[in-house]
N, C-alpha and C positions, 0 to 999 in steps of 0.2 A: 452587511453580514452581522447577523447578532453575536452579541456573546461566547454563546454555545457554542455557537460555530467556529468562532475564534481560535478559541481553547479548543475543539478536534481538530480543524486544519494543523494548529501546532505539534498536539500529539501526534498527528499523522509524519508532518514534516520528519519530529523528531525518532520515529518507527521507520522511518526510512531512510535515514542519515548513514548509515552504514552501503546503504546500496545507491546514495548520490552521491556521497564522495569518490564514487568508480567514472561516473559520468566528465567525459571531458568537460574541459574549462575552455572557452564556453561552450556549454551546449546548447544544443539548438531546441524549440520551442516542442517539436517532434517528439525530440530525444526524450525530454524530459514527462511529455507527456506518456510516452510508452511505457518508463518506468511506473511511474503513476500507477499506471488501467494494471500493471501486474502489483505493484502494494499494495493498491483497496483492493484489488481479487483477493489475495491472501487473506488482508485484514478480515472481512466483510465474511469470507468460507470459516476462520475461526469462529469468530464474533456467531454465527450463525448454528456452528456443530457444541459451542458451548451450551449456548442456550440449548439446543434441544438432546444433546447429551452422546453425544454421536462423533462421529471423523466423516461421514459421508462425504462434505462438501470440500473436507483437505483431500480427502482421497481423489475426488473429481479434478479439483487441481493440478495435484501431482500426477495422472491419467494424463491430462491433457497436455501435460509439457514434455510425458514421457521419452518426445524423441525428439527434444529440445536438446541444445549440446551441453554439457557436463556440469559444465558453471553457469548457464540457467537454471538446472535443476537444483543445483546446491543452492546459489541463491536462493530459491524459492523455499527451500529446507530450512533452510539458516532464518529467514523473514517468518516460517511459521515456528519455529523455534522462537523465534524472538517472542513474536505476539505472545505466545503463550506463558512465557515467562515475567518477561520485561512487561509488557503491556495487557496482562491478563485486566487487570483492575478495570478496563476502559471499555465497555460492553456495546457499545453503538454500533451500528449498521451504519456505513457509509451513503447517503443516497445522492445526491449530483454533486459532482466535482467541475472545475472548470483548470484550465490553464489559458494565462495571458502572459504574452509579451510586449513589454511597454519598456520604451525606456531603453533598449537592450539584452534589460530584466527580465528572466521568466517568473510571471509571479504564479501562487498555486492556492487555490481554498475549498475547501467542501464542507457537505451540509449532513446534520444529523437525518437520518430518514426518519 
């Protein structure tokens, strides 16, 4: 993994700390992956309506979780609240992510697209 990548997997990590410290201790490799595929969705839908000047792709989000239970939704509120705020600065499109468990350890990284 270069550089780049380094420092987004981090950012990424730390854009999502609010919504893995809900994850049991330990969790499982699953678990950890499903939050994942819902943080870069979020990420990747901001990152994406910024650049082209628009909400299309949070509104698509928020459509598709709509009959998601309460505190999915809000989560998912709260995480594009966050980007936009906290991690506006950070403009990259997310493009392959991986999750391993090694060790016990779930480890996580992704790649600038």
């Amino acid at each position: 993994m270069n550089t780049e990548d380094e420092k987004i997997t981090r950012t990424v990590l730390s854009f999502a700390q609010p919504v893995l410290v809900g994850l049991p201790k330990p969790c499982s490799k699953d678990q950890f992956a499903g939050v994942m595929r819902t943080v870069l969705t979020v990420w990747n839908a901001v990152v994406k309506d910024q650049r082209a000047g628009g909400n299309e792709n949070e509104a698509a989000v928020l459509a598709a979780i709509s009959s998601a239970p309460k505190e999915v939704q809000l989560m998912v509120k709260r995480l594009i609240k966050r980007k936009k705020t906290k991690f506006a600065e950070a403009s990259q499109v997310i493009g392959q992510h991986w999750v391993h468990e090694q060790g016990g350890e779930v480890l996580f990284g992704c790649e600038v697209e």
